[in-house]
C-alpha positions in Angstrom: 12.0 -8.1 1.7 10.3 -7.5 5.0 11.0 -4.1 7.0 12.7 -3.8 10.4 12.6 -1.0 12.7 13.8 -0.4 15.7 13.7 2.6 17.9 15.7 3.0 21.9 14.3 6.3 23.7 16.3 5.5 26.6 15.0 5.7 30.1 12.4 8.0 30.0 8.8 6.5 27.5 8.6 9.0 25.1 5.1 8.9 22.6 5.7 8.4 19.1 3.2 8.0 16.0 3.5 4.5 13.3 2.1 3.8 10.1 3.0 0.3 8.8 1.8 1.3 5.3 3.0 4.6 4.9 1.3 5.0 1.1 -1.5 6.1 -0.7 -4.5 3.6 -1.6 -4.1 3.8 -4.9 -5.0 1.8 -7.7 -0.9 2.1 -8.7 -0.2 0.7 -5.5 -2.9 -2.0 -5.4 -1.4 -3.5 -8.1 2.1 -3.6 -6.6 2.8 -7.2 -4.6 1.6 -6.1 -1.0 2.9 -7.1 2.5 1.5 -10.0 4.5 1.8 -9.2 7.6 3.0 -6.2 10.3 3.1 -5.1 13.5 4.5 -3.3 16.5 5.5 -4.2 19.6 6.2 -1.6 22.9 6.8 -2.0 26.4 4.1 -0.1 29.5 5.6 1.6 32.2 5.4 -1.9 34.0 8.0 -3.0 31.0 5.1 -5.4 30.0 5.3 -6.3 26.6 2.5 -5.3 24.2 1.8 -6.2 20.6 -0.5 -5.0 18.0 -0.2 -7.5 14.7 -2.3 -8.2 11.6 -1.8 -10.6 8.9 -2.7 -8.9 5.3 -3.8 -11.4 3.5 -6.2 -9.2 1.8 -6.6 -6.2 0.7 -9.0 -4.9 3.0 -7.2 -6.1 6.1 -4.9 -3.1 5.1 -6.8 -0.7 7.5 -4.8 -2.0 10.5 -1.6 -1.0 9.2 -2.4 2.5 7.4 -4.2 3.4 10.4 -1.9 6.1 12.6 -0.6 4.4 16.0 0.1 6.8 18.7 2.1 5.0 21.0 4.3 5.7 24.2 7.2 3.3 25.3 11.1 3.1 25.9 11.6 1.1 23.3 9.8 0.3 20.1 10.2 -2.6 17.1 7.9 -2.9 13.9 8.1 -5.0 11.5 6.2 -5.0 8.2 6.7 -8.7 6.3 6.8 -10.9 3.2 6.0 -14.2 3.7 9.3 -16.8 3.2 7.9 -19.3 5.5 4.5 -19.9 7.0 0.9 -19.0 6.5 -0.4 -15.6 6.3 -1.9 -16.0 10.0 -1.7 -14.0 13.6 0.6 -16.7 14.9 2.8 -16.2 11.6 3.2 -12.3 12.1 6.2 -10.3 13.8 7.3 -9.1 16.3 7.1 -12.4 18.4 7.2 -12.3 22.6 8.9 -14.4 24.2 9.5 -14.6 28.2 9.2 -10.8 27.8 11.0 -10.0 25.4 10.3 -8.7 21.5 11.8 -10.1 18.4 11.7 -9.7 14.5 13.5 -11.0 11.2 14.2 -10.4 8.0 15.5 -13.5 6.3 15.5 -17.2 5.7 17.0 -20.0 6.8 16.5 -23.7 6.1 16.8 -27.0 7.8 14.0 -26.7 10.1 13.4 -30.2 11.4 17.4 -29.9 12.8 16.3 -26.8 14.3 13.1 -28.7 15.6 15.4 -31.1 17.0 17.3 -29.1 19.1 15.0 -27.1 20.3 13.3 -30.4 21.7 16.5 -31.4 23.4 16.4 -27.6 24.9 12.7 -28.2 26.1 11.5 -25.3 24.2 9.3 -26.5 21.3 6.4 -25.5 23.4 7.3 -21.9 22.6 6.3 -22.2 18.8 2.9 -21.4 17.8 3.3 -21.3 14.1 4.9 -22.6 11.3 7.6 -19.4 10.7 11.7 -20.0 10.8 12.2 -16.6 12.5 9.7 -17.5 15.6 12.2 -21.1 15.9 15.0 -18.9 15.5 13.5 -16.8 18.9 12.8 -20.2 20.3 16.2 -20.6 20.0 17.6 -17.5 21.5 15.2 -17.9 24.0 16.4 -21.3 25.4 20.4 -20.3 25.1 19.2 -16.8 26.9 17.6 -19.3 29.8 20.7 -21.2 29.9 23.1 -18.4 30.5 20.7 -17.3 33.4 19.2 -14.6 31.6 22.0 -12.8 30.2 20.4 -12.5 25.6 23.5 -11.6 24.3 24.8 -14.6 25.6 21.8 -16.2 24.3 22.1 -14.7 20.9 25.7 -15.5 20.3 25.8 -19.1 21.4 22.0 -19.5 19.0 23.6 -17.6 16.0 26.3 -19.8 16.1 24.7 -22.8 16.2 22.7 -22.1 13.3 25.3 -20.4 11.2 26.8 -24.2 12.1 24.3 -26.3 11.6 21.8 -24.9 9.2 21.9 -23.7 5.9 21.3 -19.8 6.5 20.1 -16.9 3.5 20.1 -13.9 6.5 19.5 -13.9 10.2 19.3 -9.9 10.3 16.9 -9.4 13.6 16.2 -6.8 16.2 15.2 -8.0 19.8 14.1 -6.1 22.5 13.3 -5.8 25.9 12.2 -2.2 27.8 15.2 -1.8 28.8 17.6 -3.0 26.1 17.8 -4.1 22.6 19.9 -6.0 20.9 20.0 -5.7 16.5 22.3 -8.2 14.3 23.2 -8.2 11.0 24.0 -12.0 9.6 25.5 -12.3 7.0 26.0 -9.5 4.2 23.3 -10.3 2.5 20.6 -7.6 3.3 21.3 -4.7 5.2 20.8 -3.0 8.3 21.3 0.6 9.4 21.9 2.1 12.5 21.8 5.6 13.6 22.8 7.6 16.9 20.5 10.3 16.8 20.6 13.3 19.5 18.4 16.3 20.8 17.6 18.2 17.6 15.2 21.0 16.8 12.8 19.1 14.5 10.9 16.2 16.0 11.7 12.7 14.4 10.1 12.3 11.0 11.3 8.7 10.2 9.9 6.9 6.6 11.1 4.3 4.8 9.1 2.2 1.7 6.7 0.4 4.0 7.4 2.1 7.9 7.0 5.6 9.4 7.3 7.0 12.6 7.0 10.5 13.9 7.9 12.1 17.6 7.6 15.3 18.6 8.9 13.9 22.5 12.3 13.0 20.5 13.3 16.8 19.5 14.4 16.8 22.7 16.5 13.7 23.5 19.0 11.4 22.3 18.0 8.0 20.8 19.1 5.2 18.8 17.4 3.7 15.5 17.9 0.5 13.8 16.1 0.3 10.2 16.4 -2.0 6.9 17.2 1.1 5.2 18.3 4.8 6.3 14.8 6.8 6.8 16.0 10.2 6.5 18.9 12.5 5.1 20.3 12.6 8.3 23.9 11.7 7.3 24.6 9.6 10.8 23.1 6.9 9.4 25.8 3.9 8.8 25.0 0.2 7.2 26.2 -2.4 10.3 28.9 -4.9 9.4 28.7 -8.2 8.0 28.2 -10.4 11.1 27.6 -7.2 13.6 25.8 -7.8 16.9 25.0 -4.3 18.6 23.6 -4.1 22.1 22.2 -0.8 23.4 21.1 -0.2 27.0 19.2 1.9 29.0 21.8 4.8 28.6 21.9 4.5 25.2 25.5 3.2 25.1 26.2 1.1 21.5 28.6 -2.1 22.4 29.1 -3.6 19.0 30.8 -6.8 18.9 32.1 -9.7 16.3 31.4 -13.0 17.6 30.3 -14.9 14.4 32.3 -16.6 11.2 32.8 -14.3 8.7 29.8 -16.3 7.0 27.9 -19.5 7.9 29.0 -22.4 7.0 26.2 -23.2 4.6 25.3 -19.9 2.7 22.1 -19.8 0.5 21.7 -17.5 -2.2 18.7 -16.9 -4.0 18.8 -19.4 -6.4 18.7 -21.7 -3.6 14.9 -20.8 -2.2 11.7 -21.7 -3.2 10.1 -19.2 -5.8 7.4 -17.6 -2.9 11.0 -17.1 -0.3 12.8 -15.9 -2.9 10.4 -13.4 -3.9 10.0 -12.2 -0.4 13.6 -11.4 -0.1 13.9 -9.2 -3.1 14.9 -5.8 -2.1 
C-alpha cells in the first residue's frame, strides 16, 4: 500500500534529510514489486508550496527517490505510492497542491463519474490534471474548503462526508497540509495511521519505515508532531488513530482530534471488491 508521512516542526523551519527508497539496490530487492511513484512536498519561508515528485515507472527512474533530500520547512509530507488508479505519470504522483495547500492518500475509492459530477456543479473540475481518485478527492476538499471561506477542516468534514455518502469508499486515509497547519484522517479502519507527539530529546530524529526515512539533527531540540502509515521508531508514543479520526495540528503544535464521520461509509469495499492492479496496491 502506498506510504504517508507527515512531519509539523512548529513555527520555527527546521532542516531535515528524506530518502523515498530507503533500501539497498539489490538484485533481492529488484525483484520485489517496486513503487510507482513518490514525492515530497515543503513550504519556503514565504509559506510557498514546493514539490519534488517522480513517477517510477522504471527501474532506473529510481535515482530520484534513493537520492538524499536535505530540506528545510515547517511542515513536511511524503508520500511513496502504488498505483490503484491512474497512470504512472507526474500529474498522477503525490503530494498534490492545491490553492496552496499539500495533500496525499492512501486508498481507493470508486464511483468516480458521481464524483466528477459534483465536482462540476462545485466549478472545480478545472483543478484535476490526471486521471487519480485521491487528486478528485483534493478537488473535493478544495471546493468545500472555498465554500466555508477558507476554513479545511470545514472543508474536509463536509467532502468526507459526502463521499462516505455517496461513493463506494475502500480507505480515505490522507494527510493535508499547509505551512502552518496540517490536518491527517483516518477513514475507515481499513489501513492504519499513526501519530506521534514527539518532544526535545537528546538524539536527533532518525525516522524509517519500509519505503520513507527522515533524519533531523534541528529536531533534538524541539517538540514536533509525526503522522506515518506505520510507527518509524521504538519510540513507545507512537498510537494507531481511530477509525474515522480527523486530527488537526496548528502552528503550536496543539492535536484537536475530532469524530465527525459514520462509524463507516455507507458503501464499504473490501478487497474482493477492486480490480486486481488496486487491490494489489493496497496490500500491506
Amino acid at each position: 500500500m502506498c506510504r504517508l508521512f507527515g512531519l509539523h516542526a512548529g513555527p520555527r523551519p527546521v532542516r531535515a534529510t528524506f530518502w523515498l527508497l530507503d533500501a539497498p539496490d539489490s538484485l533481492s530487492v529488484q525483484s520485489q514489486r517496486e513503487p510507482d511513484g513518490a514525492g515530497i512536498g515543503t513550504f519556503d519561508a514565504e509559506g510557498k508550496a514546493h514539490v519534488a515528485k517522480q513517477p517510477l515507472a522504471a527501474w532506473e527512474d529510481h535515482a530520484f527517490a534513493r537520492e538524499a533530500r536535505d530540506l528545510k520547512s515547517t511542515t513536511f509530507l511524503a508520500h511513496v505510492r502504488y498505483a490503484s488508479t491512474g497512470a504512472l505519470t507526474m500529474v498522477n504522483t503525490h503530494p498534490f497542491e492545491q490553492d496552496g495547500r499539500l495533500f496525499a492518500h492512501n486508498g481507493v475509492l470508486h464511483g468516480l463519474p458521481h464524483l466528477e459530477q459534483r465536482l462540476a456543479e462545485l466549478g472545480v473540475s478545472n483543478l484535476v490534471q490526471g486521471q487519480s481518485d485521491s487528486e478528485r478527492l483534493f478537488a473535493l476538499i478544495t471546493a468545500e474548503a472555498r465554500r466555508a471561506g477558507g476554513n479545511v477542516g470545514a472543508g474536509i468534514t463536509e467532502a468526507v462526508a459526502w463521499v462516505a455518502r455517496e461513493l463506494p469508499v475502500f480507505s480515505l486515509n490522507f494527510i493535508l497540509t499547509t505551512a502552518t497547519d496540517m490536518w491527517a484522517l483516518r477513514y475507515p479502519e481499513t489501513h492504519p495511521l499513526y501519530v506521534l507527539e514527539r518532544g526535545p530529546a537528546a538524539s536527533p530524529l532518525d525516522a524509517r519505515s519500509k519505503r520513507i526515512h527522515s533524519r533531523s539533527t534541528d529536531l533534538s531540540r524541539s517538540p514536533h508532531v509525526l503522522f506515518a502509515t506505520e510507527p518509524m521508531d521504538g519510540n513507545p508514543g507512537w498510537r494507531p488513530m481511530e477509525s474515522g479520526e480527523l486530527i488537526h495540528v496548528g502552528p503550536d503544535l496543539a492535536l484537536v482530534s475530532t469524530a465527525p464521520f459514520p462509524e463507516a461509509p455507507g458503501h464499504l469495499l473490501t478487497l474482493a471488491d477492486l480490480e486486481p492492479t488496486a487491490a494489489a496496491s493496497q496490500q500491506p
